[in-house]
Legacy VTK file of the C-alpha trace (Angstrom):
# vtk DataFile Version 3.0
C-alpha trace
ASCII
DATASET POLYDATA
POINTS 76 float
15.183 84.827 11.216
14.840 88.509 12.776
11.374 90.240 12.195
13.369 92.954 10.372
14.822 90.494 7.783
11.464 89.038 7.674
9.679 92.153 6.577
12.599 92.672 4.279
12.127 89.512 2.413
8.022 89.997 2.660
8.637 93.693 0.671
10.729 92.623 -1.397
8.393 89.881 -2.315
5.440 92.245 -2.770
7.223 95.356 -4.118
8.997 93.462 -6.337
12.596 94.941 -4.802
15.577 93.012 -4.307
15.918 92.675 -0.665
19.322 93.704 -0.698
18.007 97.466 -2.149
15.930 97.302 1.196
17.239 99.263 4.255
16.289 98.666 7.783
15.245 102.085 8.177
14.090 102.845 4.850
10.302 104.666 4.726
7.516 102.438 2.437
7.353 105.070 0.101
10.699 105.274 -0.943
11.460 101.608 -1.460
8.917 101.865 -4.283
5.563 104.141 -4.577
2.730 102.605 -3.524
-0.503 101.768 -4.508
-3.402 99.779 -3.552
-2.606 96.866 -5.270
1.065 96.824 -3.947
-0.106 97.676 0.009
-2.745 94.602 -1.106
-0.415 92.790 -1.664
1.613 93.602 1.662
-1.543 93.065 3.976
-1.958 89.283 2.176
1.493 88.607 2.568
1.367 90.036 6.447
-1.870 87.723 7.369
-0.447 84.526 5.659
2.448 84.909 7.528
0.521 86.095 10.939
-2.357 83.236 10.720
-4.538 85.599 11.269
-6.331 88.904 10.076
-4.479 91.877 11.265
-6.453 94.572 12.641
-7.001 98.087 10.016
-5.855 100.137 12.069
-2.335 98.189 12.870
-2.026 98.588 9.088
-3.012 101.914 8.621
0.236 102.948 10.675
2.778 101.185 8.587
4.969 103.898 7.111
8.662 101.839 7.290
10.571 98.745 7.019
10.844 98.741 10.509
7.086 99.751 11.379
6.191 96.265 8.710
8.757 93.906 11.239
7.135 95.297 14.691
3.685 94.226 13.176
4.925 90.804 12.666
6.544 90.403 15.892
3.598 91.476 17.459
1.079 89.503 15.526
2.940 86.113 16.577
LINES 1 77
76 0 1 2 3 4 5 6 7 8 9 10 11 12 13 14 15 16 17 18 19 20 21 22 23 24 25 26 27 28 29 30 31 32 33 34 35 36 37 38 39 40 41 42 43 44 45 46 47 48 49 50 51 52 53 54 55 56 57 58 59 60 61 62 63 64 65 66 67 68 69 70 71 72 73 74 75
């Protein structure tokens, strides 16, 4: 599985979004507004799936679909 459809499958999961609403290139906040318990839900989701905690800062920069599958890649 690519780290795109990954992070496609882990949004839809948390925002509660079929996946196939879900564009590569779409921007967090237009998939569904967030809040903290939805981006809560996202960082869970990202450290189950990383093994690992994943550092504030990495998450602070998520703004897209994209920016949510080069976390992943890089948190293998």
């Amino acid at each position: 599985m690519t780290a795109l459809l990954e992070a496609k499958e882990l949004l839809s999961g948390c925002l509660f979004v079929p996946t196939e609403k879900i564009g590569d290139d779409d921007k967090l906040q237009t998939i569904k507004e967030l809040d903290s318990l939805s981006f809560a839900s996202i960082v869970v989701e990202l450290e189950s799936r990383a093994g690992r905690e994943i550092d504030p800062v990495d998450l602070l920069e998520l703004r897209s679909v994209r920016d949510v599958a080069a976390l992943l890649e890089r948190y293998r």
